[in-house]
C-alpha positions in Angstrom: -83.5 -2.2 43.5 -86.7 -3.6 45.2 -87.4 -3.6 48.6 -88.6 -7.1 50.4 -91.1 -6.5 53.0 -88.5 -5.9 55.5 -87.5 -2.7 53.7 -84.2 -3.7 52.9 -82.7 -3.8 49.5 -82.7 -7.3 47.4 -79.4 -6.4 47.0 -78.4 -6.1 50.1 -79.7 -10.0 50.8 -77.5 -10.9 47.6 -74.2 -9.4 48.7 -74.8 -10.9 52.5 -73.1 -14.1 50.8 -69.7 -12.3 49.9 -69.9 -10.3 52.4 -67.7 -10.7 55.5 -64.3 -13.1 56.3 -64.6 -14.3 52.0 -63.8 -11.2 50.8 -61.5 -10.0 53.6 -59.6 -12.9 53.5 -59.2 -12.3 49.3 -58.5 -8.4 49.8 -56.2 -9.2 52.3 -54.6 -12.0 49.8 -54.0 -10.1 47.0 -53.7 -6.5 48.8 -56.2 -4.6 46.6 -56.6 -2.0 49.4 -53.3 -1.0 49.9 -53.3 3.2 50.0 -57.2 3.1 48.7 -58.9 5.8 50.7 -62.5 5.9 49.4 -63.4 3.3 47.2 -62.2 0.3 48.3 -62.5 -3.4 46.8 -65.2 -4.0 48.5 -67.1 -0.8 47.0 -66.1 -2.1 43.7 -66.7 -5.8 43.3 -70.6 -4.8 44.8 -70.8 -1.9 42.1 -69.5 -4.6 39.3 -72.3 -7.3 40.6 -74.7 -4.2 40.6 -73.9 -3.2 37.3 -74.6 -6.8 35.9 -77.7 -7.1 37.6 -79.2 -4.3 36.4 -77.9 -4.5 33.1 -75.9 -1.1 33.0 -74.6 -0.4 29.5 -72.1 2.1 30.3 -70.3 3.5 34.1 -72.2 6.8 33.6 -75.4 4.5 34.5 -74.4 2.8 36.9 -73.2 6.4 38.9 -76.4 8.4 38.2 -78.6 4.8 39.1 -76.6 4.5 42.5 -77.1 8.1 43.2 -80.5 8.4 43.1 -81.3 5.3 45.9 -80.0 6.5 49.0 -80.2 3.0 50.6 -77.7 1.5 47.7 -75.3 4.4 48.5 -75.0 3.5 52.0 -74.3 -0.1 50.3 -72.1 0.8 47.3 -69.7 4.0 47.1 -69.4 4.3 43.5 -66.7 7.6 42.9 -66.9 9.6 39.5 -66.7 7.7 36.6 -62.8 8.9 35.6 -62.2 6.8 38.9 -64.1 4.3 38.7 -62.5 3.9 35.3 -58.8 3.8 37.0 -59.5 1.2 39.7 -60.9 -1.0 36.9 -57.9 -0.8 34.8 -55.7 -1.0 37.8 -57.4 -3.4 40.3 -56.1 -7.1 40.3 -59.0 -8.8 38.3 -58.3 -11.9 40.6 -60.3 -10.8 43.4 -63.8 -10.0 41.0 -62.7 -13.0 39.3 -63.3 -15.0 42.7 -66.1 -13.2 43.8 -68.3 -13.8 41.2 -67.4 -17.4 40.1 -67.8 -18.4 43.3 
């Protein structure tokens, strides 16, 4: 995404909201990181507000557009896509559900 005159990602000004004691508190709540080693809840509600903002059509996308900016990897660890795939189907919805209509 653009960078502000700072040189830090928009995004990264976007996610400073959720970021922190909110979304702790909701992991923690639910226990979406329970034996997750690499991509975390965290990892995956910024991917899913990433992949809405840029209007990604597919999860193929969104991987090869987050692995091309090395400052959004640092920000987002999106895994393969099969993964990726997996944590959506088995991730409790509840916590992407709060992020975002919040």
């Amino acid at each position: 995404m653009f960078l502000n005159k700072n040189n830090k990602l928009v995004f990264h000004k976007l996610i400073e909201g959720i970021e922190g004691n909110f979304l702790n508190n909701i992991i923690k709540k639910y226990e979406t990181d329970y034996r997750t080693q690499h991509f975390d809840t965290k990892s995956h509600s910024f991917s899913m507000l990433y992949f809405n903002i840029r209007g990604c059509k597919s999860l193929r996308e969104l991987e090869s557009k987050t692995s091309s900016n090395s400052k959004l990897k640092r920000l987002i660890n999106v895994p393969s896509v099969s993964q990726f795939s997996r944590k959506n189907a088995t991730r409790d919805y509840r916590v992407l559900k709060i992020c975002f209509v919040i």
